[in-house]
N, C-alpha and C positions, 0 to 999 in steps of 0.2 A: 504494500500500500504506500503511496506516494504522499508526501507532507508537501502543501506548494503555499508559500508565503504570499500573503494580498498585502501591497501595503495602500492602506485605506479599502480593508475588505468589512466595514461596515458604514460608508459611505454609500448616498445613493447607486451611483455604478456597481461601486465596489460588492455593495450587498446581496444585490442578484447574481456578481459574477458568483462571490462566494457559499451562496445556498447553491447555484446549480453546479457545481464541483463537488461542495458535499453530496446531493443528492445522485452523484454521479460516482459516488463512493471513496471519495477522495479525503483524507484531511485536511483541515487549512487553518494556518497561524495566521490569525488578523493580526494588525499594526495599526496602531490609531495615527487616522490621517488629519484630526481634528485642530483647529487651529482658532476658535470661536469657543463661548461657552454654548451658542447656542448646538455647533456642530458636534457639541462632546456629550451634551444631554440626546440628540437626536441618534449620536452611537452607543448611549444606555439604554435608549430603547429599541433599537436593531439588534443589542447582545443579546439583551431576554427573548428575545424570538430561536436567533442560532445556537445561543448558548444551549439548547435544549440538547441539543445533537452533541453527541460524546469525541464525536471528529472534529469539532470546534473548539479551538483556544482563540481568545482576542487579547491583545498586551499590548503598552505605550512603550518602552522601549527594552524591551527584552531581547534587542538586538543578539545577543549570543547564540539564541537560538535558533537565527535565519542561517549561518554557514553553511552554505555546501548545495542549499537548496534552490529548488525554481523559487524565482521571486517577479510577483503581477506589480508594477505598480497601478494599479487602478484608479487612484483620488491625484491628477496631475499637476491640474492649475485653477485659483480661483481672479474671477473679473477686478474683483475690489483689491488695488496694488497694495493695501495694508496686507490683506490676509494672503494675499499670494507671495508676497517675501516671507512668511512667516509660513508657509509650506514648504518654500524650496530652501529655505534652512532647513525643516524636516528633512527635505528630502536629500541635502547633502550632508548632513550628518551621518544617515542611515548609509548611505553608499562612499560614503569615509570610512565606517565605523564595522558595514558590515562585509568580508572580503574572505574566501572567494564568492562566488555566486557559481550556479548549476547553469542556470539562466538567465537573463533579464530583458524582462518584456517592458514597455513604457506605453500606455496604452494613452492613445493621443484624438483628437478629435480627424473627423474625415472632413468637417464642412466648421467653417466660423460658428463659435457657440457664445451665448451669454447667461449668465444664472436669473434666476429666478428666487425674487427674496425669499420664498421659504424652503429654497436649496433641497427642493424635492427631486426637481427637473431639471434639465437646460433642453435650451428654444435654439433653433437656430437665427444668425444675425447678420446681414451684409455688411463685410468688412471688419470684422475683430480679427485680433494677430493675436491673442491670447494662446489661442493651439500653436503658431505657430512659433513664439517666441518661446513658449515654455519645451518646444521643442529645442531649441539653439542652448539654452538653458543646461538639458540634461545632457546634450553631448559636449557641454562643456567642461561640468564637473566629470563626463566620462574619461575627458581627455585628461583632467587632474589628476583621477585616482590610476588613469593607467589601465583603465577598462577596455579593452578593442573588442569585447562581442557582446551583443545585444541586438534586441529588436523592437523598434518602434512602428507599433500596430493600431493602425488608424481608422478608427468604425466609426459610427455611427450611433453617440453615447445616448442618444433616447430610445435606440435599437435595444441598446446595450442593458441596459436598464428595464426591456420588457420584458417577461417570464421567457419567453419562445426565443426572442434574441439572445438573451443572457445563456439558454441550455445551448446552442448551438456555438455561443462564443468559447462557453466553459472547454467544449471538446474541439472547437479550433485550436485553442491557448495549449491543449494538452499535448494536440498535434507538435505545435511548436516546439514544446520543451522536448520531445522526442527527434525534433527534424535536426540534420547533421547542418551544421553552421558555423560559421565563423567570420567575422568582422561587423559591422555596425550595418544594418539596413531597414526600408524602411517599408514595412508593407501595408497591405489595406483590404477590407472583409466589407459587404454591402450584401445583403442578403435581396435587397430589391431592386440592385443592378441586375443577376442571374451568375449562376458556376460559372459561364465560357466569357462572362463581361470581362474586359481591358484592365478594372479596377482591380477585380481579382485574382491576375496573375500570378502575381509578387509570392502571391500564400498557393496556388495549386504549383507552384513551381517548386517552393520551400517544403509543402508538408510532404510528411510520407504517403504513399499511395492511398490506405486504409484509411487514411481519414478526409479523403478528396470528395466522398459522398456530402460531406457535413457543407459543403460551400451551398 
């Protein structure tokens, strides 16, 4: 049985990926992605839901226990430039701090997004660079710590977040951490482009055959 770290696996995204992995018979070590009080009370009540499930642990920096393993990050970047410095400290602390990695996925937006104050959802927005700056972002602390392999996976995060999206993303991600790789790239999942659309190449070209149905 496979343990796969979410960091922010009780975040909106985070939380659907994380139930459909479990449900999919997998462990998973949540990471709090919270950076708000209101985002740490909304991941006290996403734990009492998962927590029920014995394959579920959730921790704020138990980082010793991520070595060695696939690691999702799932909770990437927030709109409001207060609390988005105050994630991507999260997030280069955690990838300072936690070394080596099995994997690492950076799951990033497919289309400009912007939050929605009760940080249930995100909407899509013409012209935000938030996805894409918090992209430049992590390949830059990659390039600090000396990281050369990873993959940055670009969906469709309201997709992402829906029961049906989330089961099929869960067994793409699994795909990934199985497919043989190495150096920084960047791929992309659209389940209502179709399997043979342009979008989807980057991932039927990367995963392993077996799981080419799941596009």
């Amino acid at each position: 049985m496979q343990e796969t770290v979410v960091f922010g696996g009780l975040s909106p995204a985070g939380f659907s990926l994380s139930e459909a992995l479990l449900n999919a018979g997998n462990q998973v070590l949540s990471i709090s992605s919270a950076v708000s009080k209101k985002e740490k009370e909304k991941e006290e009540n996403n734990e009492l839901y998962l927590g029920r499930n014995a394959l579920f642990h959730h921790v704020h920096e138990a980082f010793d226990q991520c070595e060695g393993k696939p690691l999702i990050f799932a909770d990437t970047f927030r709109i409001d430039p207060k609390y988005n410095r105050a994630l991507q400290e999260k997030l280069t602390l955690f990838l300072k701090t936690v070394q080596p990695f099995k994997r690492l996925i950076f799951i990033s937006s497919i289309e400009p997004v912007q939050e929605r104050n009760d940080y249930s959802k995100l909407q899509p927005v013409a012209g935000s660079k938030a996805a894409d700056d918090t992209e430049a972002f992590f390949i830059q602390v990659l390039k600090e710590i000396g990281q050369n392999d990873a993959l940055i996976f670009r969906t469709d995060l309201n997709e992402l977040m829906a029961t049906k999206g989330s089961e099929s993303a869960a067994g793409l991600f699994l795909g990934l951490i199985e497919a043989k790789h190495d150096g920084l790239d960047v791929v992309a999942y659209s389940s209502k482009a179709g399997a043979d659309a342009p979008v989807n190449s980057g991932m039927r070209h990367l995963l392993p055959p077996s799981y080419h149905k799941l596009l």
